[in-house]
N, C-alpha and C positions, 0 to 999 in steps of 0.2 A: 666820707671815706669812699675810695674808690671800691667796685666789687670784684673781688680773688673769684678766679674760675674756674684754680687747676694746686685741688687739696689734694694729696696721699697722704696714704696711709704709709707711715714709718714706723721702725723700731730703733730706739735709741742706743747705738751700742758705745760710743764716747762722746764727749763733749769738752773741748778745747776753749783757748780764748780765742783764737785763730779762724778753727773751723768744727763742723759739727759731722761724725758720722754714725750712719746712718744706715740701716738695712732697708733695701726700698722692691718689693716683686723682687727676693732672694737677690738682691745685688747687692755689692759696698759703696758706697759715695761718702766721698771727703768732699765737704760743702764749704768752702768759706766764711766766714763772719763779719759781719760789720760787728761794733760795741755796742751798738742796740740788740741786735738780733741775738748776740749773746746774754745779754744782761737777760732777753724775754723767755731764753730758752733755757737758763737758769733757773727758772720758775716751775718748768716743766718738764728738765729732764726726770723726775722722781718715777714721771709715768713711764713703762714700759712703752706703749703705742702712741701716736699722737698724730691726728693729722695738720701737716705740713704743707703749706704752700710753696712749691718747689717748680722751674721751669719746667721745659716739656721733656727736655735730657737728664733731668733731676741734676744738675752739676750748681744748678741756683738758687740759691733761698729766697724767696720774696715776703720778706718778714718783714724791711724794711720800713714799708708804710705802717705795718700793723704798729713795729713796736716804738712809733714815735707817735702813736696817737694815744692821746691819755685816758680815754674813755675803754681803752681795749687793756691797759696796766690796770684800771678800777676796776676792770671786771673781774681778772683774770683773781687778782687781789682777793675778791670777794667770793669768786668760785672758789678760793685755794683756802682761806676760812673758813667758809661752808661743808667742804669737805673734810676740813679736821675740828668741824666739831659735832658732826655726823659720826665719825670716827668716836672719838673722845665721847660721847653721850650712849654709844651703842655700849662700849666695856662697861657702863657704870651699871 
């Protein structure tokens, strides 16, 4: 996998099937989607913050690569278990 250079820091304010926005340095951006980059950011919108690989005008998502590589879906997979059952163990 190639290496991303250029992650912010985002806040999730919607998420479409279309496009995703996004609060980015107190701005608004409507980011487009491909159906990958949706499907991966499905995962993630639960989080408030998340850093985003976004162009240098933040108008682009570059999730792309990410979310057509299956090694980065197992992860993600496996962080998002890990963290509910962290969750789920601490009430008990």
């Amino acid at each position: 996998m190639r290496r991303l250079e250029s992650f912010t820091l985002a806040t999730f304010l919607e998420l479409q099937p279309t496009h995703v926005t996004v609060m980015i340095h107190q701005a608004r951006y409507d980011i487009p989607l491909s159906q990958e980059e949706h499907a991966l950011l499905q995962l993630l919108q639960e989080e408030p913050l998340v850093l985003l690989p976004v162009s240098r005008d933040c108008r682009q998502l570059l999730l792309d690569p990410l979310a057509s590589d299956p090694m980065v879906l197992e992860e993600l997979n496996d962080f998002k278990g890990a963290a509910d059952s962290s969750v789920s163990s601490e009430g008990a």
